[in-house]
KEDRENTI-999750 format. One record per atom (N, C-alpha, C): residue number from 0; residue in one letter; x, y, z. Coordinates in nm, 3 decimals, padded with zeros to 5 digits. Atoms other than C-alpha are relative to their C-alpha. Layout:
! residues N
+------+-------+---------+---------+---------+
| gugu | lumba |    east |   north |      up |
+------+-------+---------+---------+---------+
|  NUM |     A |       X |       Y |       Z |
...
+------+-------+---------+---------+---------+
! end
This chain:
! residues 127
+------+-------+---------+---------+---------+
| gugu | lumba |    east |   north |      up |
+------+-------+---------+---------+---------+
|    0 |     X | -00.116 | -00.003 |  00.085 |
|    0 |     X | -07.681 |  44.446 |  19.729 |
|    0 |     X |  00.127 | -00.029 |  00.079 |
|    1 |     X | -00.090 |  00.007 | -00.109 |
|    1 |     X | -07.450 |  44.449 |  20.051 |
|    1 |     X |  00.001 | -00.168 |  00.009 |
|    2 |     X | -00.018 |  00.182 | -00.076 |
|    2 |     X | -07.509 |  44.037 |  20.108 |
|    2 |     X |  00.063 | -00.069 | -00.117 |
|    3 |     X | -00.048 |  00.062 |  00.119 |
|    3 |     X | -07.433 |  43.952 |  19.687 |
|    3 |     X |  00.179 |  00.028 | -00.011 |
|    4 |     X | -00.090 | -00.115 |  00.045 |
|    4 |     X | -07.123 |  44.233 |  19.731 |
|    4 |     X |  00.080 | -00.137 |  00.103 |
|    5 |     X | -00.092 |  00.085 | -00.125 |
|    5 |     X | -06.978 |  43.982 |  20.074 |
|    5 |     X |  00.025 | -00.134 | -00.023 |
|    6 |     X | -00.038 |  00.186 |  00.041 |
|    6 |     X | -07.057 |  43.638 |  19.897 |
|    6 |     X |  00.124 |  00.035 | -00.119 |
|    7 |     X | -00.152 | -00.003 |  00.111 |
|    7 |     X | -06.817 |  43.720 |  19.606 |
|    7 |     X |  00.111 | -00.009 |  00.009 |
|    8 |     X | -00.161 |  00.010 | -00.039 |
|    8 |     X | -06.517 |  43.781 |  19.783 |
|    8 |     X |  00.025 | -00.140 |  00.143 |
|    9 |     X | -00.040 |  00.126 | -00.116 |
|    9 |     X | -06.591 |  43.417 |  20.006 |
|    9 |     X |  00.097 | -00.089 | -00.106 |
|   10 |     X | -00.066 |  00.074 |  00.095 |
|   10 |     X | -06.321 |  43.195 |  19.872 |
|   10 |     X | -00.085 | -00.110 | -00.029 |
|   11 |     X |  00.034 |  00.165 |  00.033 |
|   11 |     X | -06.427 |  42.850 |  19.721 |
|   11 |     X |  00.047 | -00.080 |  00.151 |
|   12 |     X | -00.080 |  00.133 | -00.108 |
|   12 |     X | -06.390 |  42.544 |  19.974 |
|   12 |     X |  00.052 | -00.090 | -00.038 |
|   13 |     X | -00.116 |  00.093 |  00.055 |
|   13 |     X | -06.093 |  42.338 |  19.939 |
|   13 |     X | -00.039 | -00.143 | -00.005 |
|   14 |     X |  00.019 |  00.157 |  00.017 |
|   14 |     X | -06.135 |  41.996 |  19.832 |
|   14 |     X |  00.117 | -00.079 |  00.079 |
|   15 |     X | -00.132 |  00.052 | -00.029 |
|   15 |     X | -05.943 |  41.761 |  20.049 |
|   15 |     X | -00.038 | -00.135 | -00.004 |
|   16 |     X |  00.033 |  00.158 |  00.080 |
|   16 |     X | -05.871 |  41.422 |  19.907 |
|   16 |     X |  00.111 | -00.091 |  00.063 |
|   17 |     X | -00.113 |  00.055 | -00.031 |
|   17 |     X | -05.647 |  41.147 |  20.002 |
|   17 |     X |  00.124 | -00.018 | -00.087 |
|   18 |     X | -00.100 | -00.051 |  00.066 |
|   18 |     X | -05.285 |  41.172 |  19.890 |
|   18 |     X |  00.005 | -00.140 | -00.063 |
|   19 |     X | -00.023 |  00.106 |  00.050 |
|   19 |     X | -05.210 |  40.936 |  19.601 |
|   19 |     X |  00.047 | -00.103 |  00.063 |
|   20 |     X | -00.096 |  00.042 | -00.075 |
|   20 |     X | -05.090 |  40.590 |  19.653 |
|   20 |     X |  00.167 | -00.028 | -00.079 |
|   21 |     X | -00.137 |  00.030 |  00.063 |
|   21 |     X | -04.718 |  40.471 |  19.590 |
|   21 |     X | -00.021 | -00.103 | -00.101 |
|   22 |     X |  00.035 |  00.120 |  00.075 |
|   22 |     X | -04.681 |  40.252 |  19.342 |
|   22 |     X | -00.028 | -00.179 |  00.111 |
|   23 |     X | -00.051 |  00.121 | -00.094 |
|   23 |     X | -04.527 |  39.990 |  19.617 |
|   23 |     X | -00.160 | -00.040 |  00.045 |
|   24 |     X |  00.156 | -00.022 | -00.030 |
|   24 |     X | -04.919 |  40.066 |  19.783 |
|   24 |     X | -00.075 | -00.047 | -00.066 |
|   25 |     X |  00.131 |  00.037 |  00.106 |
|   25 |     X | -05.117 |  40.018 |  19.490 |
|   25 |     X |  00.013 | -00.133 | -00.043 |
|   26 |     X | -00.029 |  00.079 |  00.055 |
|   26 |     X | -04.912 |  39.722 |  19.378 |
|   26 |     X | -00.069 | -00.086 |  00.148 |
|   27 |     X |  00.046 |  00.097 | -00.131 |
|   27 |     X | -04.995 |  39.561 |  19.786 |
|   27 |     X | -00.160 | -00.011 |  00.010 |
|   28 |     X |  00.143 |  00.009 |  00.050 |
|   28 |     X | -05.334 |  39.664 |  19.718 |
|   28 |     X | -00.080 | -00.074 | -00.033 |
|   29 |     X |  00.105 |  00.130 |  00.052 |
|   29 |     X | -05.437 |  39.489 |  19.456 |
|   29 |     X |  00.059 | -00.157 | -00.007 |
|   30 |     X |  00.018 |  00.159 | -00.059 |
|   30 |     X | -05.254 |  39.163 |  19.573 |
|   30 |     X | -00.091 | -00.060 |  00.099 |
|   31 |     X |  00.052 |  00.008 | -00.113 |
|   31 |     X | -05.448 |  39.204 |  19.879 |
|   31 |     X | -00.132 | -00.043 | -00.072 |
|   32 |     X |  00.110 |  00.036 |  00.002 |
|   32 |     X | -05.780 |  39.194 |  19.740 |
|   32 |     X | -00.023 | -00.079 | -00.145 |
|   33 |     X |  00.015 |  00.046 |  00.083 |
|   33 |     X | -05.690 |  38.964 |  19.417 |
|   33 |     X | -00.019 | -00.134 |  00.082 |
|   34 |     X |  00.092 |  00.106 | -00.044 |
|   34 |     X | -05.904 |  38.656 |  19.471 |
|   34 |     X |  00.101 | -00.100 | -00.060 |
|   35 |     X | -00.108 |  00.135 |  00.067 |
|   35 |     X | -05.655 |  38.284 |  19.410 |
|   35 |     X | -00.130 | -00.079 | -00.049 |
|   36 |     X |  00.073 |  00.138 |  00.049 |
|   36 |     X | -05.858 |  38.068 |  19.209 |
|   36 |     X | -00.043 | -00.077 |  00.035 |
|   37 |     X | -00.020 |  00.144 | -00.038 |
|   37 |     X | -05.726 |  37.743 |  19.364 |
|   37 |     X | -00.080 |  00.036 |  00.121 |
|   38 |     X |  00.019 | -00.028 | -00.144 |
|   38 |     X | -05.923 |  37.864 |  19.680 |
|   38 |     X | -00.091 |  00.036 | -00.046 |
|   39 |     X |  00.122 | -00.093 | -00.011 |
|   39 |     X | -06.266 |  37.913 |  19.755 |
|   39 |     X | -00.094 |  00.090 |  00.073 |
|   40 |     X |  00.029 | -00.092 | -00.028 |
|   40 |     X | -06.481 |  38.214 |  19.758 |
|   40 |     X | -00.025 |  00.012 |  00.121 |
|   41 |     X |  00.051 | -00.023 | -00.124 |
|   41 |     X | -06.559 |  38.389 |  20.084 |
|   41 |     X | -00.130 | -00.052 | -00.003 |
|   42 |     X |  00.158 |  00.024 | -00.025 |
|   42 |     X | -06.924 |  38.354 |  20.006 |
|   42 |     X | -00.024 | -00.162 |  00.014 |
|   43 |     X | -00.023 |  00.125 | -00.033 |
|   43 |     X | -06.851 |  37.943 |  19.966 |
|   43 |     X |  00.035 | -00.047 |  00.116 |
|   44 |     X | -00.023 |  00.094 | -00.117 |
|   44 |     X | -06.719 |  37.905 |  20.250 |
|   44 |     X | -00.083 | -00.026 |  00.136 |
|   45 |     X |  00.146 | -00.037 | -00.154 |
|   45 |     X | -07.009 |  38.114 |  20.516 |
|   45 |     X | -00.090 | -00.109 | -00.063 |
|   46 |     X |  00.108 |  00.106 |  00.052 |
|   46 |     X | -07.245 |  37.894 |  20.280 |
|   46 |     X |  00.046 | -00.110 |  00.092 |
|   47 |     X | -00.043 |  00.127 | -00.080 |
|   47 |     X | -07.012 |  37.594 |  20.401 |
|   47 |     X | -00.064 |  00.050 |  00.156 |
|   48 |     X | -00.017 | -00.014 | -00.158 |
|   48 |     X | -06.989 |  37.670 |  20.747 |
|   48 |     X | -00.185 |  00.015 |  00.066 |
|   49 |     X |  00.181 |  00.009 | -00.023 |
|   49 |     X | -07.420 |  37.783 |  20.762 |
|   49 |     X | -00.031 | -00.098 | -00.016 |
|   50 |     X |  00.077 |  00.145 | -00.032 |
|   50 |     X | -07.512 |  37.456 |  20.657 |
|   50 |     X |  00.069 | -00.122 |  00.083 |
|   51 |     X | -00.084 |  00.090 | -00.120 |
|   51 |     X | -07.237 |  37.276 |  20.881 |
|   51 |     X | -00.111 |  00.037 |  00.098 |
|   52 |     X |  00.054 | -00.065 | -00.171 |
|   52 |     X | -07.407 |  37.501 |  21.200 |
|   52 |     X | -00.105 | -00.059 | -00.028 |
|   53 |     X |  00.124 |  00.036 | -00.009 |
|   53 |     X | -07.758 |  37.390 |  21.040 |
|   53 |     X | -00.010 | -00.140 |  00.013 |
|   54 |     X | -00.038 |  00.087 | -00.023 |
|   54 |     X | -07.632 |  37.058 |  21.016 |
|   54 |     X |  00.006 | -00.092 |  00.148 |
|   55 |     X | -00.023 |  00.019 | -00.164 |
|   55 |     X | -07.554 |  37.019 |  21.408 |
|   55 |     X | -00.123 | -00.031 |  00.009 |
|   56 |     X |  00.122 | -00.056 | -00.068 |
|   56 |     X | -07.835 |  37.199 |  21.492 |
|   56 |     X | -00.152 | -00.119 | -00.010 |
|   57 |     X |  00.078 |  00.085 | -00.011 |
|   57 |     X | -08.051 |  36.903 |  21.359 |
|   57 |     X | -00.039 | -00.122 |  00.007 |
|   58 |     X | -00.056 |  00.171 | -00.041 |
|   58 |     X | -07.877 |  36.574 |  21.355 |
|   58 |     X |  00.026 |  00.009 |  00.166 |
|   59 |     X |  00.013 | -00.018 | -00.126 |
|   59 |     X | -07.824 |  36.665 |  21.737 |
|   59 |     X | -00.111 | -00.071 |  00.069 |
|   60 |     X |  00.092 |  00.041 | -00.089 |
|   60 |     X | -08.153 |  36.656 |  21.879 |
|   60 |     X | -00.060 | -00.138 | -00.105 |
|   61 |     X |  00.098 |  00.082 |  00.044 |
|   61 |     X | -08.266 |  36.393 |  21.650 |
|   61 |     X |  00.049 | -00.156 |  00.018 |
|   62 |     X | -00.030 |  00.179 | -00.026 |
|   62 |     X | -07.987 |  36.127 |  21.715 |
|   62 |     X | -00.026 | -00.044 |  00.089 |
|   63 |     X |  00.008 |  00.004 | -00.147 |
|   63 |     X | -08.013 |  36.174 |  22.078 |
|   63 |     X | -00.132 | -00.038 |  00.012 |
|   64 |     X |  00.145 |  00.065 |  00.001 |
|   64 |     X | -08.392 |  36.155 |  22.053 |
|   64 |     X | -00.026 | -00.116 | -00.025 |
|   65 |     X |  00.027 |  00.167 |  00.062 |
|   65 |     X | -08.383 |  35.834 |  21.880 |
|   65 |     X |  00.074 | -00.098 |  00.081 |
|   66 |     X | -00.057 |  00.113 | -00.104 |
|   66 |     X | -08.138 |  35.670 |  22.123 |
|   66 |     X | -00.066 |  00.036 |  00.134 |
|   67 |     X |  00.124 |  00.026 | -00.139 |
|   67 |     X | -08.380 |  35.798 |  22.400 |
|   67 |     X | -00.131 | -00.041 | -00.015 |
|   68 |     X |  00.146 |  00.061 |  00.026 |
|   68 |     X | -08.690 |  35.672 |  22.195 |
|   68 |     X |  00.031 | -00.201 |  00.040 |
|   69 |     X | -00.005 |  00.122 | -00.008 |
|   69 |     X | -08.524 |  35.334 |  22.220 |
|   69 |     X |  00.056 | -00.045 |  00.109 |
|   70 |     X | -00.035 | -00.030 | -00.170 |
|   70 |     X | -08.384 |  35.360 |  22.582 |
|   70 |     X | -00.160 | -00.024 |  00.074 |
|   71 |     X |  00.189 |  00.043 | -00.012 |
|   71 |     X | -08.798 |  35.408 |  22.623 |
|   71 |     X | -00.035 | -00.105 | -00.056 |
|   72 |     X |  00.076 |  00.151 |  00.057 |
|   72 |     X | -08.889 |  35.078 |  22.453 |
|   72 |     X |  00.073 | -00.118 |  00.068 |
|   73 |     X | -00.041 |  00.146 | -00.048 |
|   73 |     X | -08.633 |  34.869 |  22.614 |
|   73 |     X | -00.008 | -00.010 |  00.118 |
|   74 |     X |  00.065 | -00.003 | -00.131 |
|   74 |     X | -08.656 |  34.992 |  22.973 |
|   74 |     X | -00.126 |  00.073 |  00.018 |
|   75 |     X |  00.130 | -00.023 | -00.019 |
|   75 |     X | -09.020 |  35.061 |  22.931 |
|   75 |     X | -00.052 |  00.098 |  00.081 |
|   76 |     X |  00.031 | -00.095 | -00.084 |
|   76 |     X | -09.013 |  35.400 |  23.078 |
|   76 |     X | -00.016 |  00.093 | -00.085 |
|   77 |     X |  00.081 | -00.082 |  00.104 |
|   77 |     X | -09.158 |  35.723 |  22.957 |
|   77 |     X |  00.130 |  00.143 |  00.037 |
|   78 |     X | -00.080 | -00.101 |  00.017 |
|   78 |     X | -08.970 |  36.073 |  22.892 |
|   78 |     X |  00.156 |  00.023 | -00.047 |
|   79 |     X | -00.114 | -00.031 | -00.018 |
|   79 |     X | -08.625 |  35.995 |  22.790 |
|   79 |     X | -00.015 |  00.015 | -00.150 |
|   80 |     X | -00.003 | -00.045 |  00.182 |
|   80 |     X | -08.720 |  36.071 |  22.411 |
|   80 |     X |  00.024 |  00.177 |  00.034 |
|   81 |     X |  00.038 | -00.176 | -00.017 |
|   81 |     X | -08.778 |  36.461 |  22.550 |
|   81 |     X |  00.176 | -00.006 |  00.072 |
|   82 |     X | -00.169 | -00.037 | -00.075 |
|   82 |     X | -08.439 |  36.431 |  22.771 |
|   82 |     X |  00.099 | -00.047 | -00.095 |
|   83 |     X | -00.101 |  00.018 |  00.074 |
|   83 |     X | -08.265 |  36.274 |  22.516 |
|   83 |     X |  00.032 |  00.113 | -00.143 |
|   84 |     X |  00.028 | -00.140 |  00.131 |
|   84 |     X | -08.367 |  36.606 |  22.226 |
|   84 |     X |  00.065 |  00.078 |  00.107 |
|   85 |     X | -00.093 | -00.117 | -00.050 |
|   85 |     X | -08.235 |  36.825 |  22.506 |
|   85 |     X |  00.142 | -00.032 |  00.007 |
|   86 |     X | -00.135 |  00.055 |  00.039 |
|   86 |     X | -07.925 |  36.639 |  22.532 |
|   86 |     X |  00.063 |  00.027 | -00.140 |
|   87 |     X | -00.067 |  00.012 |  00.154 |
|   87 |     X | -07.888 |  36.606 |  22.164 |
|   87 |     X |  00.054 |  00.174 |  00.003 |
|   88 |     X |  00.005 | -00.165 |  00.028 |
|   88 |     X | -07.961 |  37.030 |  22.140 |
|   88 |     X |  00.145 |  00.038 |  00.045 |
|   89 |     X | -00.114 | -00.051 | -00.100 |
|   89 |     X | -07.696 |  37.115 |  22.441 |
|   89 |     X |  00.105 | -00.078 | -00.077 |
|   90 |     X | -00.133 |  00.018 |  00.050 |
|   90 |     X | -07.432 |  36.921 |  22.269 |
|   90 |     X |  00.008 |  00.033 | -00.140 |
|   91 |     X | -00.023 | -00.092 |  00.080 |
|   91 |     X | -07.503 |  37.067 |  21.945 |
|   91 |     X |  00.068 |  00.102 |  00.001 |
|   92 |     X | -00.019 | -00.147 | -00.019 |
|   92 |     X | -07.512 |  37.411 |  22.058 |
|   92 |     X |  00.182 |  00.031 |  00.055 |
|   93 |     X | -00.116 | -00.009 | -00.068 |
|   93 |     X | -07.169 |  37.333 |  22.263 |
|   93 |     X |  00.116 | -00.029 | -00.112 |
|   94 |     X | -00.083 |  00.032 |  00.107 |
|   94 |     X | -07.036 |  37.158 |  21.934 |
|   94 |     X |  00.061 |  00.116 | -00.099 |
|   95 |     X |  00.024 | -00.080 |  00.100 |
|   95 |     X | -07.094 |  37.449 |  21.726 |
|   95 |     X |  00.100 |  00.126 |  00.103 |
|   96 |     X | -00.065 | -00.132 | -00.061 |
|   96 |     X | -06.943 |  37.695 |  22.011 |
|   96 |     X |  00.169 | -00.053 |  00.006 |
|   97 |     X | -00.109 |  00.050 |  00.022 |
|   97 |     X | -06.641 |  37.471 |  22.025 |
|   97 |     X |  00.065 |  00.025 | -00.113 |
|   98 |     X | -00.024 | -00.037 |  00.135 |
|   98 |     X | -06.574 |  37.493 |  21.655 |
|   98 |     X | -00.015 |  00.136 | -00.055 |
|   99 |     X | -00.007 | -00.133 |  00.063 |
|   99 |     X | -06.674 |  37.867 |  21.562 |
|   99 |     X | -00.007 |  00.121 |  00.086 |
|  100 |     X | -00.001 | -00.134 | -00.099 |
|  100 |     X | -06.737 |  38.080 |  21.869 |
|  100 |     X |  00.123 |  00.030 |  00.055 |
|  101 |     X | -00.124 | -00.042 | -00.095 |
|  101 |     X | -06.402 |  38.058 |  22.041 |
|  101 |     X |  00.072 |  00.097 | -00.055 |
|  102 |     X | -00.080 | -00.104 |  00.036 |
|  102 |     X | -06.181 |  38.336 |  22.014 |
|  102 |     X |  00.143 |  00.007 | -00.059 |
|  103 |     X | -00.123 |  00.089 |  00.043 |
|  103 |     X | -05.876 |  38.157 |  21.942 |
|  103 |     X | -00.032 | -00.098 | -00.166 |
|  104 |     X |  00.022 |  00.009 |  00.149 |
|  104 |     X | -05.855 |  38.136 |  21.531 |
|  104 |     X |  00.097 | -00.114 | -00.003 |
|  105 |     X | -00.118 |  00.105 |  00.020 |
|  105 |     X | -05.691 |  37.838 |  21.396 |
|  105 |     X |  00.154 |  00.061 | -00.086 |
|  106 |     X | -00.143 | -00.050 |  00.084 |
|  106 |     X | -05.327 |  37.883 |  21.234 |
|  106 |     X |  00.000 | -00.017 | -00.117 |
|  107 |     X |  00.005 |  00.048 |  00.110 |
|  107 |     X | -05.337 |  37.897 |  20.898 |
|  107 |     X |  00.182 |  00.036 | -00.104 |
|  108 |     X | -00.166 | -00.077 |  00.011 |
|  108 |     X | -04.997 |  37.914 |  20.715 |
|  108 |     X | -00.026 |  00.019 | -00.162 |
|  109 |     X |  00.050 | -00.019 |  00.167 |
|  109 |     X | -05.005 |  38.127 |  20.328 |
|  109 |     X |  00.184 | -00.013 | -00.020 |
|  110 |     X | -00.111 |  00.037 |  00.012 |
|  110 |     X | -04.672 |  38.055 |  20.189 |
|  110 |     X |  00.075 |  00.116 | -00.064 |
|  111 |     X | -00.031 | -00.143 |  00.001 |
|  111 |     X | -04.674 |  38.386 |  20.016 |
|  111 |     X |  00.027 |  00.152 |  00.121 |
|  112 |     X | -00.028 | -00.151 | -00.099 |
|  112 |     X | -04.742 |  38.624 |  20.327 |
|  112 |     X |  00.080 | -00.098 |  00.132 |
|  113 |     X | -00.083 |  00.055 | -00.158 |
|  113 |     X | -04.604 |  38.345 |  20.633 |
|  113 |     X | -00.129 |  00.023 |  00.053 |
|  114 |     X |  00.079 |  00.085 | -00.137 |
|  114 |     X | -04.780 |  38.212 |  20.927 |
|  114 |     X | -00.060 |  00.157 |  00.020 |
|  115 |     X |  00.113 | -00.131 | -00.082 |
|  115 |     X | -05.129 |  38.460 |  21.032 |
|  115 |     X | -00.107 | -00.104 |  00.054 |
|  116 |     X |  00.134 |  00.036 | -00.090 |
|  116 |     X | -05.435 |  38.402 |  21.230 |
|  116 |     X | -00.108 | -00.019 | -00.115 |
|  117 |     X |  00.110 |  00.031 |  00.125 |
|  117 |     X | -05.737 |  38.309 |  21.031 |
|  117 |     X | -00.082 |  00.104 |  00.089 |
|  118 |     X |  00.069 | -00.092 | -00.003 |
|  118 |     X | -05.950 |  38.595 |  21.193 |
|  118 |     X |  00.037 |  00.134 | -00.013 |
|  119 |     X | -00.021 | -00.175 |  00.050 |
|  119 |     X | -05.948 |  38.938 |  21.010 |
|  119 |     X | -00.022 |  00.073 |  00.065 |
|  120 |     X |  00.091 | -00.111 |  00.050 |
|  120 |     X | -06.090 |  39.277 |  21.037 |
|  120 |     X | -00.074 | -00.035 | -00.098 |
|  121 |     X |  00.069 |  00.014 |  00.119 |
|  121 |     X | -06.381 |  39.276 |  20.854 |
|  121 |     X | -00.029 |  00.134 | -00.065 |
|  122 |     X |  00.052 | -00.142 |  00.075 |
|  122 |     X | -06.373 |  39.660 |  20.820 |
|  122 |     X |  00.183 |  00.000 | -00.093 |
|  123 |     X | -00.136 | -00.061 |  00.013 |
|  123 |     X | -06.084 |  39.733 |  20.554 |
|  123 |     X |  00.098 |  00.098 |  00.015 |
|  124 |     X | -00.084 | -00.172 | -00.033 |
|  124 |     X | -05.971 |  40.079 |  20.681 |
|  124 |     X |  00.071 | -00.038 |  00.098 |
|  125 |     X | -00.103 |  00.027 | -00.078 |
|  125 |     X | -05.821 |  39.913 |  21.002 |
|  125 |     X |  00.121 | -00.043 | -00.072 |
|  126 |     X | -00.106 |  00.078 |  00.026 |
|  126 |     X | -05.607 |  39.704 |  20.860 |
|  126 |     X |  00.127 |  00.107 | -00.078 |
+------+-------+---------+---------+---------+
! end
């Protein structure tokens, strides 16, 4: 009866929530994440950009191969079809790091917010 008699007088636990926002807030809000029309979707564009990278990735070794299959037929020597697919690959792979790996985002200018970097946060709580 002593353990029912000690829970009764435990208070409740406080709910703690985040403090409303301002209007000013709510209004930056949902400009922030209202999508422009004239512009397309995020998901359009990784699509773009995946089949660009897949793109490389296979016109590369295959042009290079073919100008070392015919490098082999005219100076009548053997292996430059295999050296010419690694060639093709390595300048793929370098093409593709040139264009999307570097760390240095291109400039993009919005006419509404002024001149930013084209790489985000992709978590929204930093920002």
């Amino acid at each position: 009866m002593r353990a029912q008699a000690r829970r009764a007088h435990v208070p409740a636990p406080r709910l703690v929530t985040k403090a409303s926002a301002t209007p000013e807030q709510a209004a930056a809000r949902s400009e922030r994440y209202t999508a422009d029309p004239s512009l397309p979707s995020p998901t359009a564009k990784a699509d773009a950009m995946g089949s660009t990278v897949l793109a490389y990735l296979i016109t590369g070794p295959i042009v290079f191969g073919g100008l070392g299959l015919l490098a082999d037929r005219w100076l009548e020597v053997t292996g430059l079809v295999a050296l010419g697919i690694i060639i093709g690959m390595a300048l793929s792979l370098y093409i593709i790091w040139l264009r999307y790996g570097t760390s240095q985002a291109p400039l993009t200018v919005d006419t509404r917010k002024g001149p930013t970097t084209a790489a985000q946060p992709h978590n929204e709580e930093i920002q």
